[in-house]
C-alpha positions in Angstrom: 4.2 -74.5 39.1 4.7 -70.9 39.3 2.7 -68.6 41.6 2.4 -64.7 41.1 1.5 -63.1 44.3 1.3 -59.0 43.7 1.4 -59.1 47.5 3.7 -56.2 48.8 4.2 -54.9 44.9 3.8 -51.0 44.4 1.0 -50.1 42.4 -2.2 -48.3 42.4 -5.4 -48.4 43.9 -9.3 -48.0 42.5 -9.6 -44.9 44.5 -6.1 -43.6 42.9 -7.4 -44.6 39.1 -10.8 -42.5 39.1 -9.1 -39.9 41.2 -6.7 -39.7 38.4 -9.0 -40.0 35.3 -11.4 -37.4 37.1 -8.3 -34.7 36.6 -7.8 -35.6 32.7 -11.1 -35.5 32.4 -11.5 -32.1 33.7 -8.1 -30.9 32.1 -9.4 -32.0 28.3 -12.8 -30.8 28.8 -10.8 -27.2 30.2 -8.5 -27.5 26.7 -12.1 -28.2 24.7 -14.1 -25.0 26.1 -10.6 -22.7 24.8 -10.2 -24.5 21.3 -14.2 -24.1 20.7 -13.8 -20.5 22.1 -11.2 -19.5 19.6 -12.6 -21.4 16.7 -16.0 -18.8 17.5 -13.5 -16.0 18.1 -11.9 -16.6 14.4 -15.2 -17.2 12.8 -16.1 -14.1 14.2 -13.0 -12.1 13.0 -12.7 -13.9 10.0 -16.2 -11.9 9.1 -15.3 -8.8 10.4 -11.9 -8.9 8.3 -14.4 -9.4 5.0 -16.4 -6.8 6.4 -14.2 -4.3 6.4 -12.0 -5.6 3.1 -15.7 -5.0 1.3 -16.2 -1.2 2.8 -12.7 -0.4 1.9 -12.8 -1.7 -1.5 -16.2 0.3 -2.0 -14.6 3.2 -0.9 -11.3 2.7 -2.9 -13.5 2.2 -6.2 -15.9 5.2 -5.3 -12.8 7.8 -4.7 -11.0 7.2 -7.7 -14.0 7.2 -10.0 -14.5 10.5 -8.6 -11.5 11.7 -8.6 -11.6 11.8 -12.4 -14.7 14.1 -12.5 -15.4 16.4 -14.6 -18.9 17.5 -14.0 -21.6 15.9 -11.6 -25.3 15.0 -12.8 -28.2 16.7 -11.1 -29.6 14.2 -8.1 -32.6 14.2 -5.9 -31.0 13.2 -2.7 -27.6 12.6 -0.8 -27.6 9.1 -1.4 -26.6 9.3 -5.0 -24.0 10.5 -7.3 -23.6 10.8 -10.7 -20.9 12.4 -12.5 -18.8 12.3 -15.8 -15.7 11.1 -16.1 -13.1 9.3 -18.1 -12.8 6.2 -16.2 -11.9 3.9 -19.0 -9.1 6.2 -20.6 -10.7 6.6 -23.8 -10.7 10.4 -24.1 -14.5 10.3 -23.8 -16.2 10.9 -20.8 -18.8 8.5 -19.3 -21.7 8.9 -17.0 -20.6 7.1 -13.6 -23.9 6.4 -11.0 -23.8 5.4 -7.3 -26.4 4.4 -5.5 -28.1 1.8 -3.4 -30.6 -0.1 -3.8 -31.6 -3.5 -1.8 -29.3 -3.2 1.0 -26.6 -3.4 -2.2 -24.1 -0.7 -3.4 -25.0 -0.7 -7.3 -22.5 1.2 -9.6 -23.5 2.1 -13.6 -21.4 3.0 -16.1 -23.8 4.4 -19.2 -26.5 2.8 -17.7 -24.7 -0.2 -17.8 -24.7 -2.1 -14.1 -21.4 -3.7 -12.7 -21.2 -6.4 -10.4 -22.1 -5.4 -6.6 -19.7 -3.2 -4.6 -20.7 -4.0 -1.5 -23.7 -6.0 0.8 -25.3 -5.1 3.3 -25.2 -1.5 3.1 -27.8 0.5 5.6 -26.7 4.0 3.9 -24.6 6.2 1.6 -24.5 10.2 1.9 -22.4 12.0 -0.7 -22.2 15.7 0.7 -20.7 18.4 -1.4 -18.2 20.9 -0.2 -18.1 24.5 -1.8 -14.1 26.4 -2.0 -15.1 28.1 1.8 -15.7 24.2 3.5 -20.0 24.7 3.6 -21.8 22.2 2.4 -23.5 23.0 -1.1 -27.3 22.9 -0.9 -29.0 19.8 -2.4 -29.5 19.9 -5.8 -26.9 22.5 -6.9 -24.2 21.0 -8.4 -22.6 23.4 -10.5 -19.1 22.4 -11.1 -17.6 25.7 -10.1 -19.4 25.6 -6.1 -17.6 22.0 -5.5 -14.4 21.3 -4.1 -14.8 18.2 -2.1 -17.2 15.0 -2.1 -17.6 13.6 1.1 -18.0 9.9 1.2 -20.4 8.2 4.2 -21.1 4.6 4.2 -22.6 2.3 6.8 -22.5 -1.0 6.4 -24.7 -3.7 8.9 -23.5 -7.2 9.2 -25.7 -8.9 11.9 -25.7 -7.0 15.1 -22.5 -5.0 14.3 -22.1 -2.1 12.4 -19.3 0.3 10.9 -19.1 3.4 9.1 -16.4 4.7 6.8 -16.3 8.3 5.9 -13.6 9.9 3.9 -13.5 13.1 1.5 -12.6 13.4 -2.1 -11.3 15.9 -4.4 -12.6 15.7 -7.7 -9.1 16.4 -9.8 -11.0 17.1 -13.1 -12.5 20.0 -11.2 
C-alpha cells in the first residue's frame, strides 16, 4: 500500500486562506460600491438628458409657431400667448394658444388641445419687445409695437431645476 505524506510539500496555510479571501472580499465589495455608484449616476443623467430634450422641444415648437405670426390675441398675463398664424400651410390663419395649466405646457390650435409639450413646468413668461428693445406694457399688443417675443420657461424635476430663455422674432410681423 501506498502512503501520501504532504510532509515537507509547499502549500498554504489556514491563516494564508482567510488572509487571502479577506482581500477578494474587500476588492469585490470596492468594485460593487463603483458599479452601484455609476448605475445611480446614469439614472440620474439619464433623467436630466429627458429633461432637458423636453424643454428644448417645448421651446423648438413654441419659436416656430411664433415665428409665423401675424397678429397676437389680447392676454391677461405674461404666462400666455395667443397669436395667429398659418401653421398648417393652408393660407388661412389659425388661432395658436400657450399656456400652462397643471404643472403641464398645453398648446391649442382653434380651441383644439394637442398632446402635452412639456411636464412639470413651474412657469412660462412671454415678454414683448417694442422696435427700441423696452418691454411693451401688458395688455398692448398691437402688432406694429412688437418686434420680439421673449420665451422663459422653468421646468422642476424633483429637487433640480432649469430654465431656458430665448427670444423670437415674429417673421409675419
Amino acid at each position: 500500500m501506498y502512503r501520501i505524506s504532504f510532509k515537507g510539500r509547499p502549500g498554504f496555510t489556514v491563516a494564508e486562506l482567510i488572509i487571502a479571501s479577506a482581500l477578494v472580499s474587500v476588492l469585490m465589495g470596492a468594485i460593487l460600491i463603483t458599479f452601484v455608484i455609476g448605475l445611480k449616476i446614469w439614472g440620474s443623467e439619464m433623467t436630466r438628458t429627458a429633461f432637458i430634450k423636453d424643454i428644448s422641444y417645448s421651446m423648438q415648437v413654441i419659436s416656430e409657431d411664433l415665428r409665423q405670426a401675424t397678429s397676437f390675441v389680447p392676454v391677461t398675463n405674461r404666462n400666455r400667448i395667443g397669436f395667429l398664424a398659418d401653421v398648417n400651410g393652408d393660407g388661412s390663419p389659425e388661432t395658436v394658444r400657450y399656456s400652462v395649466a397643471g404643472g403641464n405646457l398645453l398648446r391649442t390650435q382653434n380651441g383644439t388641445a394637442t398632446p402635452v409639450l412639456a411636464r412639470n413646468v413651474q412657469a412660462i413668461t412671454f415678454r414683448y419687445y417694442r422696435p427700441d428693445d423696452n418691454i411693451n406694457p401688458m395688455g398692448v399688443v398691437n402688432r406694429a409695437q412688437i418686434r420680439v417675443v421673449e420665451i422663459d420657461l422653468v421646468l422642476t424635476n424633483g429637487s433640480e431645476s432649469m430654465q431656458f430663455t430665448t427670444r423670437v422674432r415674429p417673421r409675419g410681423i
